[in-house]
N, C-alpha and C positions, 0 to 999 in steps of 0.2 A: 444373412443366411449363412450355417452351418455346414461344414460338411458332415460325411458319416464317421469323419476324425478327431467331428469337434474342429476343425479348424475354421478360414474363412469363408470356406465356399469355392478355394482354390487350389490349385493340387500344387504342392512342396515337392519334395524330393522325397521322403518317404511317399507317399502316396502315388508318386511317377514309376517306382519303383515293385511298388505293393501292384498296382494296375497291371504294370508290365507280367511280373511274375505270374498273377493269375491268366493274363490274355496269351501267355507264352509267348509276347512278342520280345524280340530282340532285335533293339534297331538298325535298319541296315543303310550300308554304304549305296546301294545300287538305287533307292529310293530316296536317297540324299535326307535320311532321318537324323533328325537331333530334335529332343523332344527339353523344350523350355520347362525347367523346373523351379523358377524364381515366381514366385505369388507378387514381387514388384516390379519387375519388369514384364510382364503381360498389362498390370494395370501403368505403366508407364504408357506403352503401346496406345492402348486401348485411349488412353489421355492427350494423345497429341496428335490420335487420328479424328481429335475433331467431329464426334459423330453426335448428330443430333437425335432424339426421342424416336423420331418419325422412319430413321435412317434403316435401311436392312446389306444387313454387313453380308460381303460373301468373303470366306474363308478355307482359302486353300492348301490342305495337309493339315488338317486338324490334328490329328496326330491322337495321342490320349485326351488332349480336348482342353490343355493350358490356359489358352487362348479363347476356346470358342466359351469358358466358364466366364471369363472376364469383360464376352464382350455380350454375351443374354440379357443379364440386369440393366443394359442402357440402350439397345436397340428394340426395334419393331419387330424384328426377325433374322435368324440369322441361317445362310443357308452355309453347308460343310461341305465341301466337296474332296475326297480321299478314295485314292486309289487302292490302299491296304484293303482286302474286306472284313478282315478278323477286326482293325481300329474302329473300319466304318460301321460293322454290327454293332460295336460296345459305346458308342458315343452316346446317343442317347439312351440309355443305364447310366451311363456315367454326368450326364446334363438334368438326368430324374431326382439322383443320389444327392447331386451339388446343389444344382438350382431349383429342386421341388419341380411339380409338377406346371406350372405356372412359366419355369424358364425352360422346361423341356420341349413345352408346346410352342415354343416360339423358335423350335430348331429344325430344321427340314437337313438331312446327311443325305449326299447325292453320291454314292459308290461309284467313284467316273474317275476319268484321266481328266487333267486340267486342261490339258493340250486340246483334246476333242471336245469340251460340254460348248453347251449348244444356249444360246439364249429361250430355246425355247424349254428346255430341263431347266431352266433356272426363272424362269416367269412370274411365278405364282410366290412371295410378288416379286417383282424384277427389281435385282439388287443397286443399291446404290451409292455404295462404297466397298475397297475392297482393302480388307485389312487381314494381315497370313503371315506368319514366320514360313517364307516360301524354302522349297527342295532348293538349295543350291543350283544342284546340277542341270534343271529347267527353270530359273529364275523368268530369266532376261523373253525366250518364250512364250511363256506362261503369264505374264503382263501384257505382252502386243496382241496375244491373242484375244484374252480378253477383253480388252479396251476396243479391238477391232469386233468381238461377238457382243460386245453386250453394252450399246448407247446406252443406256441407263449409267452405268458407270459415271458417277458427277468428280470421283475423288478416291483415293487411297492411301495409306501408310504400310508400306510393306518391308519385311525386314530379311536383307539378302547378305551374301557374302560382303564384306568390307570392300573390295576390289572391286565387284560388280555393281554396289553401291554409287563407287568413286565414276565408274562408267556410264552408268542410266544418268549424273546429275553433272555430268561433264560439260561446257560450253566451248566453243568453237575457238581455235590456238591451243587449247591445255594436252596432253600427254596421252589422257586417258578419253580423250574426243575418239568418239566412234561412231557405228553401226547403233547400237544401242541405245546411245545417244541423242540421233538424228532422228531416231524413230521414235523412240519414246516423244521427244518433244511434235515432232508432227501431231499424235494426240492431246497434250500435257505440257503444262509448266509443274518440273521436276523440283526438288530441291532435298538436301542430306537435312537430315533428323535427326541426326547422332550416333554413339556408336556403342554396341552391345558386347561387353566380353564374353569369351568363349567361358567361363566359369558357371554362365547360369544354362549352361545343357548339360544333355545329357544321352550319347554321352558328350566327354569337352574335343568339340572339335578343336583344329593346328592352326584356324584362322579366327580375326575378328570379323562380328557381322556389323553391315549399318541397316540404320532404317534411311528411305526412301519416303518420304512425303510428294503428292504429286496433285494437281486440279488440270480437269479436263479443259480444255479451250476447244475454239474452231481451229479444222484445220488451214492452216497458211493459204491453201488456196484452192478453191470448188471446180476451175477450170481444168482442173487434171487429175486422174487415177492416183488415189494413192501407191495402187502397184507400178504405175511408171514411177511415182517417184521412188518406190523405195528399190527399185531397178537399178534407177541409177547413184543410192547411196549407194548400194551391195557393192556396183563396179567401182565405183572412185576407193572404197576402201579395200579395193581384194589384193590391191601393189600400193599400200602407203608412200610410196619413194615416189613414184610416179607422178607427173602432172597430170592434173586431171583431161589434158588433150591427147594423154598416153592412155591413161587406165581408163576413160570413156570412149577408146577407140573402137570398140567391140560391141559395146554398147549403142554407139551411132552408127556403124557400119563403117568406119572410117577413121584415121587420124582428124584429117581435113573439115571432115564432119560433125567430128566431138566439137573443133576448135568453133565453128559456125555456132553452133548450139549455146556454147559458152560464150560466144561473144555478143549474141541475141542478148542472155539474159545476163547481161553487163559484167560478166564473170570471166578473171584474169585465166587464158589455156594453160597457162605456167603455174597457176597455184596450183596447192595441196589439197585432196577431201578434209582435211583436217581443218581448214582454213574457214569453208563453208555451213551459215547455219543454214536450218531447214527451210527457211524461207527460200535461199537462194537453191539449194537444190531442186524445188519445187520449180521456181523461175527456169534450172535448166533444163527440169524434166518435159516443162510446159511450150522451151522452144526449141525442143527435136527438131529438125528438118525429116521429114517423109523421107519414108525407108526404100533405097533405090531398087528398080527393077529386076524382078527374078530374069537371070538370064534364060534363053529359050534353049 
């Protein structure tokens, strides 16, 4: 398939350009835009997220539609979801233009915030991977949520900051062990995908990005809220210095209490949040001791 430049069906940099001009858009910092103008790093993407015939991609911040051109010809359906409405009007024009009418109809543009869509705007059919040159500045977010709204999610490739990258695929002792970290995996086994020079946007952001590859698992364990667990990631990492019998003091209602908790689920009062994977967080979320009596 052709574009209407005669090219392949995928928007270059002329054509990222020519788009913008006509849409009057100018990408902004406050929507964390950078809009991919390499025709081989979109099908890089699109190649090592793994997506089969059957699969229906959700894609967040389509932007002028880099992405969502690359990834039409190989899925079942793809839905856009973008918060611009001047982007999310022109996309499909711009998916008619590229992919004929045949890749067009296989695009549903959902005009939303990522933060707020709802599994049930996104249903018909319910997506089942998620593949996005995500906003920056809601990356980390804009993953947990969806992973949290939308079971169907089996997998994703998603391409973030280099730094934030280094964070989501972090494992427990390393530098960059986090919040981010702990929770992502609670849904997911994470792992880095590589890494994308700032050369192919546009325009060039001051950072490298990576991609993110990730497959959904069970979570570590059924017996407890994920909101207590991620409770008590948020506390062990809000004073990194601290042991976790300091920084879950607040969170048990006690020094004394944290230390009981931690000692149930075989976890040293003296270690670091850093120290612990999400298993074991789970384990201490799981042996809280009941929260003491409101005094009268």
């Amino acid at each position: 398939m052709t574009g209407p430049l005669g090219g392949t069906g995928l928007l270059g940099p002329a054509e990222i350009r020519e788009l913008a001009a006509r849409l009057g858009v100018a990408p902004t910092k406050r929507l964390g835009q950078n809009f991919v103008h390499d025709p081989n790093t979109v099908r890089r993407i699109v190649a090592a997220a793994g997506l089969a015939p059957e699969d229906v991609a959700l894609e967040v911040g389509p932007g002028l539609g880099s992405l969502t051109l690359a990834l039409l010809p190989v899925v079942a359906h793809v839905h856009a979801v973008e918060i611009d409405p001047v982007l999310a009007g022109a996309l499909p024009e711009t998916a008619a233009a590229y992919a004929g009418p045949p890749g067009a109809a296989r695009l549903t543009v959902h005009r939303a915030d990522a933060l707020r869509v709802t599994a049930a705007e996104l249903a018909d059919p319910p997506p089942t991977a998620l593949v996005a040159n995500l906003p920056y500045n809601v990356a980390v977010p804009v993953v947990l949520h969806l992973l949290a709204e939308l079971p169907s999610l089996a997998r994703g490739l998603v391409m973030v900051q280099k730094e934030v990258a280094d964070r989501l695929t972090a494992g427990p002792g390393s530098k960059t062990y986090g919040v981010p970290s702990v929770k992502l995996a609670w849904y997911a086994a994470a792992r880095p995908a590589g890494r994308v020079p700032p050369s192919v946007f546009w325009p060039v952001p001051n950072v490298d990005s990576g991609l993110v590859a990730f497959v959904r698992r069970d979570p570590p364990r059924t017996d407890v809220p994920r909101a207590r667990v991620f409770a008590v990631i948020d506390a062990a990492f809000a004073q990194r210095r601290k042991t976790l019998r300091a920084a879950l003091a607040g969170w048990a209602g006690g020094a004394d209490r944290a230390a009981a908790a931690l000692v149930a689920a075989g976890v040293d009062p003296g270690a670091r949040g850093e120290s612990l994977s999400v298993e074991q967080f789970a384990a201490v979320a799981a042996s809280a001791p009941p929260a003491p009596p409101a005094a009268e």
